[in-house]
VOGU-3710 file (C-alpha; in Angstrom, 3 decimals, decimal comma):
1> xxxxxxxxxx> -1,011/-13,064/10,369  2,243/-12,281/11,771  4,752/-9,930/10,130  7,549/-13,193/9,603  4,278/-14,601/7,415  3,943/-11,227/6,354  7,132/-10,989/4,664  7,177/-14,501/3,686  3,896/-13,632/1,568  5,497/-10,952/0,260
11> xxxxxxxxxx> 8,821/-12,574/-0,642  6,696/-15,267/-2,341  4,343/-12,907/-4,236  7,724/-10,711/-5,499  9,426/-14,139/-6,559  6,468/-15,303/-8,728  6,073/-11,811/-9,856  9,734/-12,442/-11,378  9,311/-15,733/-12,869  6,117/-14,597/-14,577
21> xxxxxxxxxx> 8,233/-11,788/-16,468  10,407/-13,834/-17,270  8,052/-16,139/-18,850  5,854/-13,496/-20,544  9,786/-12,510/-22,248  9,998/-15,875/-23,895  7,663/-16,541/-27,423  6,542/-19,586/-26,529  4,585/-18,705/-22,873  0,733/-19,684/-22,410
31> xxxxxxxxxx> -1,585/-16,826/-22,698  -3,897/-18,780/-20,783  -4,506/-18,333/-16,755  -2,372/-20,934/-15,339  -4,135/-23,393/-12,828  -1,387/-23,664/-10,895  -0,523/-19,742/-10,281  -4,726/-19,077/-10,116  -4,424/-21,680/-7,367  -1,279/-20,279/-5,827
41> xxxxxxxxxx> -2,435/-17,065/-5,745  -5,834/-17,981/-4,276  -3,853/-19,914/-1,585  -2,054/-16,510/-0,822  -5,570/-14,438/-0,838  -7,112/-16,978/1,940  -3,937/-16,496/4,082  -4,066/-13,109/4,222  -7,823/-12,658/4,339  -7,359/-13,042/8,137
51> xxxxxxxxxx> -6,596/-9,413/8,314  -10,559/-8,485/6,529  -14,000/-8,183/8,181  -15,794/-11,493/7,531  -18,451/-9,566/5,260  -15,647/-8,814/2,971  -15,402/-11,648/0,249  -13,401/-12,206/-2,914  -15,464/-10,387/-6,037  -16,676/-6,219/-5,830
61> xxxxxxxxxx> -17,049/-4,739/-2,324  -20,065/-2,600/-2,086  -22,222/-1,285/0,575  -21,819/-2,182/4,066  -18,639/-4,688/3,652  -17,039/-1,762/1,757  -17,346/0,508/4,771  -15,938/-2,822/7,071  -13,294/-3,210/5,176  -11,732/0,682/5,029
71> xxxxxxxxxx> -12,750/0,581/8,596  -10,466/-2,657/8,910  -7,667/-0,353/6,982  -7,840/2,704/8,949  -8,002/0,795/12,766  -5,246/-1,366/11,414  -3,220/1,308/9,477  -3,075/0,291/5,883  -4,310/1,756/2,787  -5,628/0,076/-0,059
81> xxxxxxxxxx> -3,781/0,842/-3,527  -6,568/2,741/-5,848  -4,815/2,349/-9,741  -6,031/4,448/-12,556  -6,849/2,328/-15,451  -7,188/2,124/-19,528  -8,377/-0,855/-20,328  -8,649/-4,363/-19,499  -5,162/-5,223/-20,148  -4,419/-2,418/-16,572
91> xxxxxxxxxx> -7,554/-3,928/-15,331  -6,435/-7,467/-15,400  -2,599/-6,468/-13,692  -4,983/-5,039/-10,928  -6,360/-7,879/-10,050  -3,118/-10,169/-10,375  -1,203/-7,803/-8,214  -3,982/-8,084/-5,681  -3,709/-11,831/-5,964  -0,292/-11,884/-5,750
101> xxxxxxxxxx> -0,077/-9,721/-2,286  -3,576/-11,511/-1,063  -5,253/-7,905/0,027  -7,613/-5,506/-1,664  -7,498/-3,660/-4,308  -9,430/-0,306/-6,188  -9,666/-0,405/-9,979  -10,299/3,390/-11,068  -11,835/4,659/-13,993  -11,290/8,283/-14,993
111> xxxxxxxxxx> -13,900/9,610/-17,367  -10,896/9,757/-19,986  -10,136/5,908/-19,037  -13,919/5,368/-20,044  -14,244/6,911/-23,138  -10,333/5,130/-24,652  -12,388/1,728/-23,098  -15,169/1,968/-25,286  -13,252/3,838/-28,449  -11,519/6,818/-29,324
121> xxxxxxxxxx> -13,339/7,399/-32,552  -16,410/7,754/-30,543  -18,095/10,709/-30,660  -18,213/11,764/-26,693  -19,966/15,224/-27,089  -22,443/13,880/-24,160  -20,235/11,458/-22,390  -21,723/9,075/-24,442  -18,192/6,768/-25,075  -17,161/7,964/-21,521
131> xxxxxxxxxx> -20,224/6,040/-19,842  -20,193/3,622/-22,013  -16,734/2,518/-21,960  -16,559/2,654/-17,696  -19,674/0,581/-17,451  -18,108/-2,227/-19,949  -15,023/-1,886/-17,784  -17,053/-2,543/-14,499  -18,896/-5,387/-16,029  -15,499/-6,880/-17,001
141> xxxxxxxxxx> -14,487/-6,628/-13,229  -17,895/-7,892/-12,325  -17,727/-11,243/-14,115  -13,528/-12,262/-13,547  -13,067/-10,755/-10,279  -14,069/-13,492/-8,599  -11,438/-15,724/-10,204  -8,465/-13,611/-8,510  -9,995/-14,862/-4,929  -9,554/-11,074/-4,118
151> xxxxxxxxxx> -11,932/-8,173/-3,194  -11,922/-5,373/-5,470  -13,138/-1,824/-5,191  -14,912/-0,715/-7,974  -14,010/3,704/-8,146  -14,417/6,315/-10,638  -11,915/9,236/-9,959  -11,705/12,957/-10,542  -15,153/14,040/-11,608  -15,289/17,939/-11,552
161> xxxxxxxxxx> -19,233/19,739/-11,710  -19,193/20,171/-15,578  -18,588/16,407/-15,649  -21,528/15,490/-13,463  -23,493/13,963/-16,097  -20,803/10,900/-16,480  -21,978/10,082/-12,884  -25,183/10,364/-13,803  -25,122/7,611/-16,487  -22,840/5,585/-14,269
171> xxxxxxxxxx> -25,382/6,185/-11,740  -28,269/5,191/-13,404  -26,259/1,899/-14,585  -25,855/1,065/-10,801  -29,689/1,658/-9,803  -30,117/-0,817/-12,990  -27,964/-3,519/-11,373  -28,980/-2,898/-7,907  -32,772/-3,926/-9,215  -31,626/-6,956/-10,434
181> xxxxxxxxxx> -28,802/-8,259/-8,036  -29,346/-6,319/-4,835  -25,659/-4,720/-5,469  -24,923/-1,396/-7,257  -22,455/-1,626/-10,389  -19,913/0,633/-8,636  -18,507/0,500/-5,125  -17,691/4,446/-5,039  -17,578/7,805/-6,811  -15,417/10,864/-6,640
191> xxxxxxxxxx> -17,050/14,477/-6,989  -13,435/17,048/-7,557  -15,833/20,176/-6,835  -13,253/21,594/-5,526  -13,081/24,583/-7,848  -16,214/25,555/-6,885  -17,413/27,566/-3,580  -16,630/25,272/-0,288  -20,694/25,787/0,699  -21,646/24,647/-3,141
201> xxxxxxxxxx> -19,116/21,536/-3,513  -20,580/20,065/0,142  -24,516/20,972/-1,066  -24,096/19,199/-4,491  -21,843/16,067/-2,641  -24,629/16,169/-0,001  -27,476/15,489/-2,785  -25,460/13,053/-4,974  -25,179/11,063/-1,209  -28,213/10,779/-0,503
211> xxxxxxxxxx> -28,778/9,102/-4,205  -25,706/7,019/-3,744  -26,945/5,787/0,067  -29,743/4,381/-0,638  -27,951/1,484/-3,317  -24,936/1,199/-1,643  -22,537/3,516/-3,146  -19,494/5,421/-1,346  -18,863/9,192/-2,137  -15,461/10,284/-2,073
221> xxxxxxxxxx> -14,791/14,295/-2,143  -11,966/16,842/-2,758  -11,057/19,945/-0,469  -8,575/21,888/-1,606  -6,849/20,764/-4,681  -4,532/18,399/-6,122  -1,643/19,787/-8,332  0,032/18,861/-11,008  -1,912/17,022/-14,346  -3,889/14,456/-14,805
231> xxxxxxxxxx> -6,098/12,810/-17,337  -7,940/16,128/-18,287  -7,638/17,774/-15,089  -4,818/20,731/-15,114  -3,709/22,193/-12,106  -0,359/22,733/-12,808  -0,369/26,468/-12,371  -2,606/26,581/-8,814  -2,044/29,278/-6,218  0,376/27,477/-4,319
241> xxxxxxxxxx> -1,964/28,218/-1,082  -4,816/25,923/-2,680  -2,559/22,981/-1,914  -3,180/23,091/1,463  -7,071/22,148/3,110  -7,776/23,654/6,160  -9,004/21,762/9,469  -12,241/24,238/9,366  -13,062/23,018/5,733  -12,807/19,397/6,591
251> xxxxxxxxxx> -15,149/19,584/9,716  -18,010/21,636/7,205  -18,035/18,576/5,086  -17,814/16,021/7,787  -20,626/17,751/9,585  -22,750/17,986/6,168  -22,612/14,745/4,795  -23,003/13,028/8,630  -26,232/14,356/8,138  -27,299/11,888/5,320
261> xxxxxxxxxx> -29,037/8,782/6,364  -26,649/5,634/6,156  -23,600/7,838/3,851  -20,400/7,087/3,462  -17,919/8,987/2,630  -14,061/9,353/2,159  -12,512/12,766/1,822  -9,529/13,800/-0,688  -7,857/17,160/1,490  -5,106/18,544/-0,499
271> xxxxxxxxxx> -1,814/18,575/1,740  0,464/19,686/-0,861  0,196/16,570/-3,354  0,393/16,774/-6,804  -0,204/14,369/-9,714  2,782/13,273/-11,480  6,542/12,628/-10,303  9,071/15,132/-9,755  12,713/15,561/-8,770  12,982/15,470/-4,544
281> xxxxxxxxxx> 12,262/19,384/-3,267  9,535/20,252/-5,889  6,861/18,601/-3,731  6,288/20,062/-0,376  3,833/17,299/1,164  2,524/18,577/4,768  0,606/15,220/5,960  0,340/16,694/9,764  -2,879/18,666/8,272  -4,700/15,585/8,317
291> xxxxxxxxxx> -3,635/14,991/11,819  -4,923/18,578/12,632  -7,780/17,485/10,528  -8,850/14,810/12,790  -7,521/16,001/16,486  -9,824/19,310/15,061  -13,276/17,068/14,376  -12,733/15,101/17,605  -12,930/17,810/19,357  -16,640/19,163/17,470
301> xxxxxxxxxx> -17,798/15,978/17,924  -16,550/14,291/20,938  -16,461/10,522/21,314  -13,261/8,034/21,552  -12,446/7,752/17,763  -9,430/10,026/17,001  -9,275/10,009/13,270  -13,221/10,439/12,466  -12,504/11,051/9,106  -11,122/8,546/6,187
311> xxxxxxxxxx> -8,794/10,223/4,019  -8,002/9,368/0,558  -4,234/10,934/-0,869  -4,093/11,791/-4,536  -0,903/12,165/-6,042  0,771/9,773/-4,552  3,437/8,151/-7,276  6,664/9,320/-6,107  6,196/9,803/-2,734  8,688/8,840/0,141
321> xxxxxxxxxx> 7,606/5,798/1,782  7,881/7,817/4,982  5,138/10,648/3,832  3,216/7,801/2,952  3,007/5,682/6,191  2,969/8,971/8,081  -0,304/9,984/6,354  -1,500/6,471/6,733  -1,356/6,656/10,630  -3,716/10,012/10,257
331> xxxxxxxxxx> -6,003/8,327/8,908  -5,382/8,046/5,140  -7,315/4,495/3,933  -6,540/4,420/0,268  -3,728/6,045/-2,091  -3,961/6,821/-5,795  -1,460/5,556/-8,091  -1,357/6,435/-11,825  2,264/7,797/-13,037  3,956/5,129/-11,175
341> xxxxxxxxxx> 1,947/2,305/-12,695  2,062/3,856/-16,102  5,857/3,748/-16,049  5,702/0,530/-15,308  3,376/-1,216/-17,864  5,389/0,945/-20,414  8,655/-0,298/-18,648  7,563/-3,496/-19,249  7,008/-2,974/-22,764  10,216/-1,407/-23,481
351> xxxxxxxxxx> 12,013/-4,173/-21,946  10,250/-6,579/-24,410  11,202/-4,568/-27,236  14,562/-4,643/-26,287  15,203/-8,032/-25,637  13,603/-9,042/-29,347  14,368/-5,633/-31,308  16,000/-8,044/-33,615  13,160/-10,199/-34,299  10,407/-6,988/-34,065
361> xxxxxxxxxx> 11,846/-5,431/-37,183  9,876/-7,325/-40,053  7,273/-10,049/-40,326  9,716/-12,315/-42,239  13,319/-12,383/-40,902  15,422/-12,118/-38,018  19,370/-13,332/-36,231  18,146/-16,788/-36,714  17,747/-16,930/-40,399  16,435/-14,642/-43,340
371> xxxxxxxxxx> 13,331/-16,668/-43,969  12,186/-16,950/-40,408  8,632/-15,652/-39,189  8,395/-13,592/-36,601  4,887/-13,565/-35,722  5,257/-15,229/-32,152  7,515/-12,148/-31,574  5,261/-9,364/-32,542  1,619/-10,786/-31,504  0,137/-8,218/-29,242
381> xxxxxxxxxx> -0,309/-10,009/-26,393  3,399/-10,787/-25,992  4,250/-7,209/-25,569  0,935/-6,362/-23,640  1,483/-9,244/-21,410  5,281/-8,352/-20,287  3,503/-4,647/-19,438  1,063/-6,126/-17,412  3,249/-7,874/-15,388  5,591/-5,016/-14,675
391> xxxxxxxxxx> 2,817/-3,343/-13,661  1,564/-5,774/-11,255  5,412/-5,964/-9,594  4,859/-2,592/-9,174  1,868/-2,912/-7,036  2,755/-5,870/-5,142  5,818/-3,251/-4,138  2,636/-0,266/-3,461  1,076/-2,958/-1,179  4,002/-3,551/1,101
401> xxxxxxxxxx> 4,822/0,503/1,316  1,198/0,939/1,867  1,322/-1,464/4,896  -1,158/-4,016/3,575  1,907/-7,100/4,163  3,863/-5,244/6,948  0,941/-3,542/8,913  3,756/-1,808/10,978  3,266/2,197/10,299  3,373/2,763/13,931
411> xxxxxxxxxx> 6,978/1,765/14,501  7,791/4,327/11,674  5,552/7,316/12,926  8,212/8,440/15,490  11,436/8,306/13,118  9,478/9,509/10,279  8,457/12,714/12,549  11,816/13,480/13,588  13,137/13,102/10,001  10,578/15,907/8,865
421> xxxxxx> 10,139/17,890/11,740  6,676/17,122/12,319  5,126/18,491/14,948  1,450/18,109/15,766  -0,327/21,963/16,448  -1,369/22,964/19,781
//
């Protein structure tokens, strides 16, 4: 596709974005999937499909066309939005952002997102709610994902070692499925071991590989760690120093898990991310280690490919669209957005409540008369809706920064370099 389509996808997908808000705004909308926009969008998704490995096809990428199609986004220098999720309401603005912008997408449960899926009055004292709430959210993706004419990456995030037996359940769900459809349940799995011993995260990623390889199933690791707070996980107090993965720590775990018969693998290195969003100057983001990373396995291994490694980014929400694209052209194949997306579904919300505070205030009465219902006003799905499709504006916007529309990060590597000062080591 050329970037003049590009943009005129783009343009299109940000217009209907717009006229959908405005619609899910006004009491009378449809709550039903409109044939026309399914159609629309589905129109958009074939366009743009151009750009993905023929074994890649609408519905959840597993196995082999999984590893095609982040080997499509790292030779072509995009990344592939991964959004945390809470339910099927964040679920479903996934997929119609991913419609909307015709490319890939990563729904992401967090063992939290699990457990609020299946119930907070669940008792969860062995991950019980937790595996059974991400498994009901992966079956949901399973059966409509095919609708949105869009692949879909099916992830579980942070997962640190005293969590390990979430994976195992979700694990064990996946071996189910695989039996009976030739496909695991999940596409991909975290393991955050970074808090323990380099040597001990690798050996326990390196056995929970081998389990995953043989169904289909993509490990992604963390070196280093990610600061900040999220879902659970609390780094907000770190040594500032544990920010920052080294090129010798990324090279252990490349050489480790290259060992495992048919593995894949993605790696989270810290370089100075944190969860969350903060004023400008209280994140120091240092993407060149990932370009050190790479020039530093090259030369272990030899060969032509210059970024060996695929490298997740955590913490992205709030980051300059410059850090981004810069860490895209080392090699970066997928970022994580949570805080941004959150913002937006509640934006969405708030913007609802605004515009009918008047008629939100009481089941009987409102500007238009004393005895007037207001039940069209207050129905869940009016408010739910109008967060939903903030959020998926907000991705369609993610998609274009992370070069999925304008595929164009080299034109921006040299400014963006100059602008920070980057210079690669010797």
């Amino acid at each position: 596709i050329s970037p003049t389509h590009q943009q005129s996808i783009m343009k299109f997908a940000i217009a209907s974005l717009l006229v959908g808000s405005a619609a899910a705004f006004a009491p009378a909308a449809s709550f039903g999937v409109r044939n026309t926009a399914l159609n629309m969008a589905t129109e958009t998704a074939e366009k743009a499909f151009a750009k993905l490995p023929a074994t890649v096809k609408p519905g959840v990428v597993t196995g082999q066309a999984l590893v095609d199609l982040l080997d499509a986004a790292k030779a072509q220098g995009y990344a592939i939005p991964g959004v945390n999720i809470v339910g099927s309401n964040s679920i479903n603005a996934c997929m119609e952002a991913a419609a909307k912008y015709g490319g890939p997408i990563m729904v992401t449960f967090s063992k939290g997102g699990g457990q609020f899926i299946a119930g907070k009055s669940l008792p969860n004292d062995k991950d019980q709610a937790s595996i059974a709430g991400t498994i009901a959210g992966a079956k949901h993706v399973h059966e409509v994902a095919k609708l949105y004419g869009v692949p879909i990456v099916l992830h579980t995030d942070h997962c640190q070692k005293a969590w390990l037996p979430w994976i195992d359940g979700l694990l064990a769900a996946s071996e189910e499925h695989f039996e009976a459809t030739g496909q695991p349940l999940f596409s991909s799995h975290m393991l955050d071991l970074s808090e323990e011993p380099l040597e001990e995260n690798i050996a326990i990623c390196k056995s929970y590989l081998e389990k995953f390889a043989k169904i289909g199933i993509l490990l992604e690791f963390e070196l280093g760690v990610t600061g900040g707070e999220e879902d659970g996980v609390d780094n907000s107090d770190v040594d500032s120093s544990r920010l920052y993965t080294q090129p010798e720590e990324v090279y252990y775990a490349y050489e480790q898990l290259s060992q495992v018969p048919n593995g894949a693998f993605t790696c989270a290195a810290s370089f100075g991310n944190v969860h969350g969003v903060y004023a400008p100057g209280n994140v120091d983001l240092q993407p060149i280690i990932l370009y050190n990373s790479q020039k530093y396995i090259q030369e272990k291994i030899g060969g032509d490919d210059d970024k060996p490694m695929k490298f997740v980014f955590h913490g992205g929400s709030g980051s300059s669209v410059e850090d981004i694209q810069y860490a895209i052209g080392a090699g970066v194949i997928k970022m994580n957005i949570d805080t941004d997306t959150q913002w937006a579904f509640w934006d969405g919300v708030r913007a609802y409540e605004a515009k009918y505070h008047d008629y939100l205030q009481g089941q009987i009465g409102n500007p238009e008369g004393d005895q007037k219902p207001n039940k069209k006003y207050y129905d869940p799905r009016m408010m739910l809706r109008a967060g939903e499709e903030s959020m998926a504006a907000r991705l369609v916007k993610a998609a274009e920064d992370l070069n999925w529309l304008s595929g164009s990060y080299r034109s921006n590597i040299s400014t963006t370099q100059e602008h920070h000062g980057y210079k690669e080591s010797e």
